[in-house]
C-alpha positions in Angstrom: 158.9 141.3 120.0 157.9 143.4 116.5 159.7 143.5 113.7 158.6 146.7 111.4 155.7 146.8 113.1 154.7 143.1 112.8 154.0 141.3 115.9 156.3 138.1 115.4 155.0 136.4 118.5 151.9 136.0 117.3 152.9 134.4 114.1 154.5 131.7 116.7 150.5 131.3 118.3 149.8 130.9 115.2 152.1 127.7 114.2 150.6 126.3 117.4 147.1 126.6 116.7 147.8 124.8 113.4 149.3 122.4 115.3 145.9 121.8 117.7 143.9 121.5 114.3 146.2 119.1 112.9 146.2 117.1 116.3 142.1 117.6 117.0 141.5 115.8 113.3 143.7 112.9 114.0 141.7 112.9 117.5 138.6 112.5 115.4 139.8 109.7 113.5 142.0 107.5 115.1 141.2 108.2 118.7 137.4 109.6 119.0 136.8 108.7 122.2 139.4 111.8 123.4 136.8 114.0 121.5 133.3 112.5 121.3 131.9 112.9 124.7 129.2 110.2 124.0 132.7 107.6 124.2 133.4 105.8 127.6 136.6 105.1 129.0 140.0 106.9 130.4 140.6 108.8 126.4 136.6 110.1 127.2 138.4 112.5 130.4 140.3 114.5 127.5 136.8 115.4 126.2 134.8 116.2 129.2 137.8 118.2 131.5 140.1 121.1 130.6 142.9 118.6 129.2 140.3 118.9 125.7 142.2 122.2 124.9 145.2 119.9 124.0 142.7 117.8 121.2 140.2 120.1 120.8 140.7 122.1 117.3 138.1 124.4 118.2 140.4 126.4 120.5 142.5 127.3 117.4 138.9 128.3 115.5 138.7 130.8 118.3 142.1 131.9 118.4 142.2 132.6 114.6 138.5 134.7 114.9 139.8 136.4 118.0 143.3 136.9 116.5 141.1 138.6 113.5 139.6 140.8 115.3 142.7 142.0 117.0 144.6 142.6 114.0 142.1 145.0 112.4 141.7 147.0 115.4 145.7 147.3 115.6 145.5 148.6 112.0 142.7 150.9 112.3 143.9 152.3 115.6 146.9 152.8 114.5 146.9 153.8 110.9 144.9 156.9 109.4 141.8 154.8 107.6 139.0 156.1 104.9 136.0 154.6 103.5 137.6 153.9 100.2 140.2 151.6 102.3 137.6 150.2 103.6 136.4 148.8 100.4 139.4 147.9 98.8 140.2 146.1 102.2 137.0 143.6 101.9 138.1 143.0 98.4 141.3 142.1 99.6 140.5 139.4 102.0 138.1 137.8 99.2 141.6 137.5 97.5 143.7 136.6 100.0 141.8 133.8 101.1 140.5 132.8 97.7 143.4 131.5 96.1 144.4 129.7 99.3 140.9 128.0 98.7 141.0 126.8 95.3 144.1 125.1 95.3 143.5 122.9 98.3 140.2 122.5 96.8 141.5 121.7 93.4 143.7 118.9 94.8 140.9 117.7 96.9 138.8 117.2 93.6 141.8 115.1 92.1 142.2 112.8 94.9 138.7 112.2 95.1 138.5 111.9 91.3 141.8 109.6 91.1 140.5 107.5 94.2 143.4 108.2 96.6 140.9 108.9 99.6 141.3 106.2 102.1 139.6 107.6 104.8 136.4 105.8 105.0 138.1 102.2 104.2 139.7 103.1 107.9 138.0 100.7 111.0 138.1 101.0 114.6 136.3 97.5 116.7 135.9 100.7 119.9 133.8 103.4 117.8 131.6 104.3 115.2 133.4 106.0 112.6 130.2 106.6 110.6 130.5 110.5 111.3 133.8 110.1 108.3 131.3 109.4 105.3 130.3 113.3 105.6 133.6 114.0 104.5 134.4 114.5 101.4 131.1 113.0 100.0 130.2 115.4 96.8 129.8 115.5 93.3 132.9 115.3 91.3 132.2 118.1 88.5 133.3 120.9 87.1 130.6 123.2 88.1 130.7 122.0 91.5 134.2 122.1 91.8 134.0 125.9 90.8 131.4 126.7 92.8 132.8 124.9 95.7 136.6 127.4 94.7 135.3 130.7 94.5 131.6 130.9 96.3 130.4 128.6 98.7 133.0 128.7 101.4 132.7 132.3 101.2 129.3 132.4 102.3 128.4 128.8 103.8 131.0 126.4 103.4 132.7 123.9 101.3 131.2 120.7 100.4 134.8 119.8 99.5 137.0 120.4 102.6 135.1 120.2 106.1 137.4 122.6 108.0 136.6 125.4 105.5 133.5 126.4 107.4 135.5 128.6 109.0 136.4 130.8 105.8 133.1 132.3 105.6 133.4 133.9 109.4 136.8 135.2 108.2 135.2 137.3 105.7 132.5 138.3 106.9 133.9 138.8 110.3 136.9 140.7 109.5 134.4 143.4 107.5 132.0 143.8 110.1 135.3 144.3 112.8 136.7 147.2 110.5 133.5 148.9 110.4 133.1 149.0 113.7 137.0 150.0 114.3 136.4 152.6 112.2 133.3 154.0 113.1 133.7 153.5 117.0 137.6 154.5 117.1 137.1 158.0 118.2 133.8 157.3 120.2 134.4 158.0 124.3 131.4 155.2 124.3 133.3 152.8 122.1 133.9 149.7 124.8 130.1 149.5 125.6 129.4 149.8 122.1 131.2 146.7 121.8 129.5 145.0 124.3 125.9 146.2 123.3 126.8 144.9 119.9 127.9 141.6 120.8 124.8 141.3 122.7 122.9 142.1 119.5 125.1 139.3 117.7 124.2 136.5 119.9 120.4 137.4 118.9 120.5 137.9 115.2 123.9 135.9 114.5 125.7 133.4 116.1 128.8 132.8 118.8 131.5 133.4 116.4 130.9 136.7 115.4 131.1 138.1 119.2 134.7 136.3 119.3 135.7 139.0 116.6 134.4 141.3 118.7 136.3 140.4 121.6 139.7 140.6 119.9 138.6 144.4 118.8 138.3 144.7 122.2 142.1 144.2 122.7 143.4 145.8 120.4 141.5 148.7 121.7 142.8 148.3 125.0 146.0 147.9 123.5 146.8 150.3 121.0 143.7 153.3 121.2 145.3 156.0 122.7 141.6 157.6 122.7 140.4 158.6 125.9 137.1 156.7 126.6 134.5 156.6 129.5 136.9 155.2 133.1 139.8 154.6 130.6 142.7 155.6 132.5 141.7 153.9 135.0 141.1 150.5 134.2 143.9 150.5 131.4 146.1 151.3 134.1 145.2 148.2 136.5 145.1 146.0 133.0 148.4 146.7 132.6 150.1 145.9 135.6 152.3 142.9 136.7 150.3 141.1 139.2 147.2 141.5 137.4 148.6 140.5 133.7 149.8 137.3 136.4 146.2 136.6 137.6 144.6 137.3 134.0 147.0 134.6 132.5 145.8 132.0 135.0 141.5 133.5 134.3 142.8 133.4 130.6 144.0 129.7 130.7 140.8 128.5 132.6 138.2 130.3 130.6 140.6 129.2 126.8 139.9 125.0 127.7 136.5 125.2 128.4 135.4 122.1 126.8 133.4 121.7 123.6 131.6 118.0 124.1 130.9 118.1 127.9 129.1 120.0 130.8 132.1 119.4 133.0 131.6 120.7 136.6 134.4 123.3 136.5 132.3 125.4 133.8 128.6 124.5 134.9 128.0 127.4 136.2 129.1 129.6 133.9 126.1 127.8 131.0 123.6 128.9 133.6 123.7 132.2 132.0 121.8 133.5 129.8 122.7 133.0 126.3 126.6 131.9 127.3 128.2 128.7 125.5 131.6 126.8 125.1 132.1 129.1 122.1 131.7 132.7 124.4 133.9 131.5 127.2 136.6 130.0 125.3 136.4 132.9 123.3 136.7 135.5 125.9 139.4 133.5 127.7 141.6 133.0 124.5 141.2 137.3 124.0 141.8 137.7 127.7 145.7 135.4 127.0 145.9 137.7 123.9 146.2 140.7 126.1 148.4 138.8 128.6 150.7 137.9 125.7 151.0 141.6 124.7 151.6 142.6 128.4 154.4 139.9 128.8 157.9 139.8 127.7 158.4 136.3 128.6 155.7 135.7 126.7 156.7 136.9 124.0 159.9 135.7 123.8 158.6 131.8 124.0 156.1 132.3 121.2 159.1 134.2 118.9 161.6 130.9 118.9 162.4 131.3 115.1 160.6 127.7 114.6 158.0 128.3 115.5 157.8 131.8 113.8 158.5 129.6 110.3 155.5 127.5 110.6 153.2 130.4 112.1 153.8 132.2 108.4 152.5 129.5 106.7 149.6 128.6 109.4 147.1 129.2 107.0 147.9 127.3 104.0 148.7 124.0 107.0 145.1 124.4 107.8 144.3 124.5 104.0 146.0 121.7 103.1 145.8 119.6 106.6 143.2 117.9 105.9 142.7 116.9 102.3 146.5 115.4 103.1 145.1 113.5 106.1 142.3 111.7 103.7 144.5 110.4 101.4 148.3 110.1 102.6 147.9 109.9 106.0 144.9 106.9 105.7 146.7 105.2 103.2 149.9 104.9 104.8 147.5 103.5 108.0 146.0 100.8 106.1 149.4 100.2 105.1 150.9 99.7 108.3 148.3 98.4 110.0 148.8 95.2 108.6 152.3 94.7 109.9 151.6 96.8 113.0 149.4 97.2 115.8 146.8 99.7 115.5 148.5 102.5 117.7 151.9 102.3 116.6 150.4 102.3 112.8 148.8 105.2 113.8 151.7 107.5 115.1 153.8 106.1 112.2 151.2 107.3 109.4 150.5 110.6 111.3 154.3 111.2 112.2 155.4 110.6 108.2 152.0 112.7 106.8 153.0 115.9 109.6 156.0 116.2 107.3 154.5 116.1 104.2 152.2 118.3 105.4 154.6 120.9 107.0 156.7 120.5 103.2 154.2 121.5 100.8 152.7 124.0 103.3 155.7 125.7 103.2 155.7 124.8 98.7 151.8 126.4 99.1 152.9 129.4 100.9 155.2 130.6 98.3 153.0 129.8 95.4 150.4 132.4 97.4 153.2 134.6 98.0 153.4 134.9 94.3 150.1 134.8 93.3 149.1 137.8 96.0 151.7 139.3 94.9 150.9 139.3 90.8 147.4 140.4 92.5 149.0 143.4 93.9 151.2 144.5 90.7 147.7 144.2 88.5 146.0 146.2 91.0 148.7 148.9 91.2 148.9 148.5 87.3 145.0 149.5 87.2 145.0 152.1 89.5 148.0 153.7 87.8 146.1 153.5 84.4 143.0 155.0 85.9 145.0 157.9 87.0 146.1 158.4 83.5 
């Protein structure tokens, strides 16, 4: 399913993943116990068996990195690329993601500054919700709140919003995949490359960066037409039915490898050297990215128009998630909490907040739609003056 190009099913994998972050945070909240593995009880099974995938928001971490990865290896491998591009390409993630940033960082800084953060007046008699003061716990001024904008997140993380830890491996990661895209494109030796360098990442860098890796690694499967050492061969057997079948089933058990617990199904896999949660949920959500571009049926479930909607504004849900969750969501719990019991005030708070979340998402998406766009026009305007 592509329109110009564009692979619409993956913006409907992308809705969903939003979805799991949105889920995992209320998880962490209202229900830690489906989470935290130190937590006894029936909920503790969600965070110590497969069934985490369902709670656990870094399976959408993952699939964003991986999804990365994939996406600049489709461009290089399929569009003529210099080094100039190059350039102008890392200068163009800074400002895609950089406007995204401020803005949910700016409203953070007014809740937090108007007192509409409820999150840590929230109680549970079952858990410990210590972990919560961490959250939003800075200094409200304007150096910090400009620092915290335009250049910690970038290259640590945000001291403002805790899920933005992740837009410093988006940066950093997509540059280092291009590079290697387009110096290893044409190289028969380009697959093991890949594989020597991830080994060489898990030394001097961390997990995350091999997960980028690993979605190259698709897209060169996918869309190299390069011949490389046994290519034909194995991109052949890929490729076929009965193995797409049995890769979707090695996909799905690798992809819920559990983040808080050794659990028994994956034990042996942590007797390796070097491997962790991180590696074998990333190699098993790139293994169900191939499998998605290898099945029609696929395809068609993650391109229902719905889902499609939400997947084009994923990133400005995960912006503004959780800022929304601190202060809307928390206060419409204490709210109801006093005229409800404790789970019902929960799904009414979270049920209400989901909207308001997926409304100004969709507000937020447009206002970056515009703003990338003005980007674009004074860039062009430059360029054009340059020339003159």
């Amino acid at each position: 399913m592509t329109t110009k190009g564009k692979l619409v099913y993956l913006e409907g994998m992308r809705a969903l993943m939003a979805l799991n972050v949105i889920i995992c945070h209320l998880v962490c909240v209202y229900y830690p116990q489906m989470y935290f593995a130190e937590y006894n009880g029936p909920l503790s099974y969600f965070a110590t068996t497969p069934l985490s995938a369902l709670v656990n928001g870094n399976v959408a971490v993952v699939f964003f990195f991986a999804l990365t990865g994939f996406l600049v290896g489709k461009s290089v491998f399929l569009k003529d690329v210099d080094v100039n591009s190059i350039r102008k390409k890392a200068a163009n993630r800074y400002l895609r993601l950089m406007p995204v940033v401020v803005i949910a960082t700016v409203f953070t800084f007014a809740t937090m500054k108007l007192g509409l953060q409820y999150h840590l007046d929230i109680t549970n008699e079952n858990v410990n919700l210590n972990f919560l003061s961490a959250y939003c716990n800075f200094d409200v001024s304007i150096g910090n709140l400009v620092s915290n904008s335009l250049f910690w997140p970038f290259v640590d993380y945000s001291a403002y919003i805790g899920p933005f830890w992740t837009i410093s491996y988006e940066l950093w990661g997509y540059v280092i995949v291009f590079l290697m895209a387009y110096t290893l494109k044409d190289s028969k030796y380009r697959r093991i490359a890949y594989f020597v360098i991830m080994a060489v990442m898990l030394v001097c860098l961390d997990s995350y960066y091999c997960v980028f890796v690993m979605g190259l690694l698709i897209a060169d499967l996918a869309f190299n037409s390069k011949p490389t050492v046994f290519g034909k061969a194995y991109s052949y057997l890929l490729k076929h039915k009965a193995v797409v079948s049995v890769l979707f089933f090695i996909a799905s058990y690798f992809a819920c490898c559990p983040m808080q617990g050794n659990s028994s199904l994956y034990s042996f896999w942590y007797k390796l050297p070097l491997v962790n949660h991180i590696l074998l949920r990333g190699f098993g959500i790139s293994l169900f990215l191939w499998v998605v571009v290898n099945s029609k049926i696929l395809q068609k479930v993650f391109s229902i128009k719905p889902l499609v909607f939400l997947g084009e504004m994923s990133f400005e849900t995960y912006a503004i998630h959780w800022p929304l969750m601190l202060t809307c969501e928390a206060g419409l719990f204490l709210v109801f909490e006093k005229h409800f019991n404790y789970n019902t005030a929960t799904l009414l708070s979270f049920a209400i907040t989901l909207v308001v979340i997926y409304i100004l998402s969709f507000l937020f998406n447009r206002l970056i739609k515009r703003i990338n766009k003005a980007i674009y026009n004074l860039q062009t305007k430059h360029l054009d003056t340059a020339k003159t």
